[in-house]
N, C-alpha and C positions, 0 to 999 in steps of 0.2 A: 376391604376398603377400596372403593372405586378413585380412579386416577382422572381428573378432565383430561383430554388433549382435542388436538386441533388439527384439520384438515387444510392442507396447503391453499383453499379459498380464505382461510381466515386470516385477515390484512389489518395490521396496525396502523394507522398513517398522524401524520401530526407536523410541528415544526417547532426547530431549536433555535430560539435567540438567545442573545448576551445578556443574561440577568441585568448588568448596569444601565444598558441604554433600549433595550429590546432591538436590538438588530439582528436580522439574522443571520446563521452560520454555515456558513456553505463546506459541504464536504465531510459532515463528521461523521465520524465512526459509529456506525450502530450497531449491536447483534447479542448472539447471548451464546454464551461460551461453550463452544464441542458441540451442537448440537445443529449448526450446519445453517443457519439462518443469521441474515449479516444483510448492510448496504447502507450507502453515506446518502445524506441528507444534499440535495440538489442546491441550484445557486442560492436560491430565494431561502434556505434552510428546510424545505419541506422534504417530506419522507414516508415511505411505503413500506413498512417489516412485512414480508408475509412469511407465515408462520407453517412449518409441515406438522406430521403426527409427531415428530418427538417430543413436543413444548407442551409443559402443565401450567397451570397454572398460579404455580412455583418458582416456576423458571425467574431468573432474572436477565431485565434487557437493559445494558451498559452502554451509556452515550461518554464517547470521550471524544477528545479534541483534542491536539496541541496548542496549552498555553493557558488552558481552564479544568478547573477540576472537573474529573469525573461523577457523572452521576449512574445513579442505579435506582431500576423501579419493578416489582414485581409484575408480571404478567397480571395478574389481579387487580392490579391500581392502575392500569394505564384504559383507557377508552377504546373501540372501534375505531373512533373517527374524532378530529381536531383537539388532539393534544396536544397543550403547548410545556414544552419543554427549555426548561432556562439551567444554563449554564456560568458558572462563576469565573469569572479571568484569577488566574492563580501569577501572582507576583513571584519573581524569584529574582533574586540576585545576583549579579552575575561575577564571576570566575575574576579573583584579583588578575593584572596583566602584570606582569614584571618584567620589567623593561632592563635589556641587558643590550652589555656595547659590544658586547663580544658577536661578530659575522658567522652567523652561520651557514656554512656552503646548502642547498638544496638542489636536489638532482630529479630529473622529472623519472617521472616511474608511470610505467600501466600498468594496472593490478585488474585481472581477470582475462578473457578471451579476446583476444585482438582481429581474428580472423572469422570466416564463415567456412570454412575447409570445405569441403563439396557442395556444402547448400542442398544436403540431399532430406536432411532431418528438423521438421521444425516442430516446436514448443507455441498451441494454437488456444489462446485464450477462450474458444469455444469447447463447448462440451456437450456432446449429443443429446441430453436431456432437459439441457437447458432450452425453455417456451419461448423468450425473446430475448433481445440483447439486453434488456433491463433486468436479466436474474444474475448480469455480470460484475452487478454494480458492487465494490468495495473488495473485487477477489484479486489476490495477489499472483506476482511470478518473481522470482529472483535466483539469486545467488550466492553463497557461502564466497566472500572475497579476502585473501591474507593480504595483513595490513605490516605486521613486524618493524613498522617504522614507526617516527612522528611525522605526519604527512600531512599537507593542507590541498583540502580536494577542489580540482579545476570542475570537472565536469563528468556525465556519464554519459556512456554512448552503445548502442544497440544496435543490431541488425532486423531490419522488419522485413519481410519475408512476402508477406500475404498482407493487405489492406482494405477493406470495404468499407471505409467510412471516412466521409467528408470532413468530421470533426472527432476527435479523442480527446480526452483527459483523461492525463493519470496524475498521481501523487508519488513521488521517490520515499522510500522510507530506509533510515539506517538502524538497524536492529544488533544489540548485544547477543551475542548468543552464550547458551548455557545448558548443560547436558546436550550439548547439537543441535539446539533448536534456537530462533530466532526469538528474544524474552520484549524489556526493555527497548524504547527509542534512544537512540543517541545524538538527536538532535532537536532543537527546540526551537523551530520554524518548520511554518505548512510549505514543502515545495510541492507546487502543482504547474505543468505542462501542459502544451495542447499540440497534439499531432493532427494538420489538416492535409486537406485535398490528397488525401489516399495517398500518403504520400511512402516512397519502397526506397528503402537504402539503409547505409547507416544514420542514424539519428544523435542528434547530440544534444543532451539537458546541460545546459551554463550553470554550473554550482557553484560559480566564484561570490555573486552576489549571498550568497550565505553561511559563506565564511565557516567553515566545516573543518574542523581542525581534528585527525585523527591518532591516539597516542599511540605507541606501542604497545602499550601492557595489554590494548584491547588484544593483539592479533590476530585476530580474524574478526568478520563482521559480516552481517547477512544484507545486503541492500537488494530490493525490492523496488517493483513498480506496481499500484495499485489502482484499480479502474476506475474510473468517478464519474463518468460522462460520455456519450457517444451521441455522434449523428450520421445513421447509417446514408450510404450512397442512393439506394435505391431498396423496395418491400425487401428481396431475398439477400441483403448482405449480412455477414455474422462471422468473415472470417478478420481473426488480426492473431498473426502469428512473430516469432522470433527465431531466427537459423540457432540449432541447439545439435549437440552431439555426443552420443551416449559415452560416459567418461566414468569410467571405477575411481578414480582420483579427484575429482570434482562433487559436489554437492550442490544440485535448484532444491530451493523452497518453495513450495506449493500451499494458498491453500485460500479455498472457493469463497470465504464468507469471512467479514470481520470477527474477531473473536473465536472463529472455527479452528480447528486443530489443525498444525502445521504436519504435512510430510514433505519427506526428503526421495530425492531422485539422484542415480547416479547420471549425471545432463552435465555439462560442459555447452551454457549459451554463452550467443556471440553477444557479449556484452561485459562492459569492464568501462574501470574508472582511470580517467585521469588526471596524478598527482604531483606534488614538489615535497619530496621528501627527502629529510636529514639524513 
């Protein structure tokens, strides 16, 4: 029995609006699972899968989003060119609040790498095979963070190292982790950022606005930053790196394409959250 596949010229392209009002979706996830082919959907909600040799036409390609049900569509039912994809707002309800008189003391905490120690080692969102900065679209970088508190999160902050680009977006993601691997989201809002004018230092995402309440029983948590957009400085830019330092005690998540399989690194980046915890 002969198998199709597909030559990495072969390109999906289409756009996702909001089933209710057709608007569209900026930033969502697209890819299909372990096989190394991923990237979000641009402002306007439009989007470009392209496909390598592992994909049959079997494969399934999963649009998700936070805050709408996931869909799923065989490689076999989707088109070449101009498919529209609609996704449904998923209602959920939220979390009773119990309101109590009793003061609780809160103490501020940094959880993860506060420093850039030599600045001799950096974690470089590029990767030699990658043809343009548009194969980077939807690939993560992060870090295994211990939480052992109930903690309500200020902000995240990072060391950028290397810059070539005028405009960045990324998306923060907080992930459950389970058997060591980053599973489930633990938050239910899109944070998205924009790092401009090439800019080198520490950087700081304000997470107050989203209200990020973490418990103990998690203890650990994998937070990530995820690529969604660039505007390179000039033809030859492609670098954006982060200060990282090889660490047996420490655990980064890596991994190139939405949906794609996560690995682990022993890396100690300069990056870490800051929190008010019980």
């Amino acid at each position: 029995m002969s198998v199709i596949v597909y030559s990495q010229e072969k390109i999906i392209s289409g756009k996702v609006l909001n089933f209710e009002n057709n608007e569209p979706l900026s930033y969502v996830n697209i890819g299909i699972k372990n096989k190394t082919v991923g990237t979000v959907s641009n402002q306007n909600g439009l989007f470009n899968l392209s496909l390598n040799d592992k994909v049959t036409k079997n494969d399934t390609v999963v649009f998700s989003f936070i805050g709408y049900r996931t869909e799923r569509y065989l490689i076999s039912e989707l088109n070449d060119k101009n498919n529209i994809i609609l996704l449904q707002p998923e209602y959920t309800e939220l979390d009773e609040v119990v309101v109590s008189s009793k003061k609780i003391k809160l103490k501020s905490k940094k959880i993860g790498r506060t420093s850039k120690g030599l600045g001799l080692t950096h974690m470089n969102f590029y990767s030699y095979y990658e043809k343009d900065v548009d194969d980077r679209l939807s690939k993560e970088r992060g870090m295994k963070l211990k939480i052992r508190r109930n903690c309500h999160i200020k902000d995240l902050n990072f060391k950028i190292t290397s810059n070539d680009f005028t405009s960045l977006k990324f998306r923060v993601n907080f992930y459950k982790i389970e058997d060591g691997l980053p599973t489930e989201l633990l938050i239910e809002k899109n944070i998205v950022f924009e790092i401009k004018d090439n800019f080198l230092g520490w950087f700081k995402v304000d997470l107050k606005p989203y209200e990020i309440y973490l418990k103990e029983d998690i203890e650990d948590v994998a937070v990530t930053i995820q690529w969604l957009e660039s505007v390179k400085k000039d033809e030859k830019s492609k670098y954006f790196s982060i200060s990282t330092a090889a660490s047996p005690l420490n655990i980064a998540y890596f991994r190139e394409k939405a949906m794609d399989t996560w690995t682990t690194g022993g890396q100690s980046l300069s990056f870490y959250l800051n929190a008010m915890c019980e």
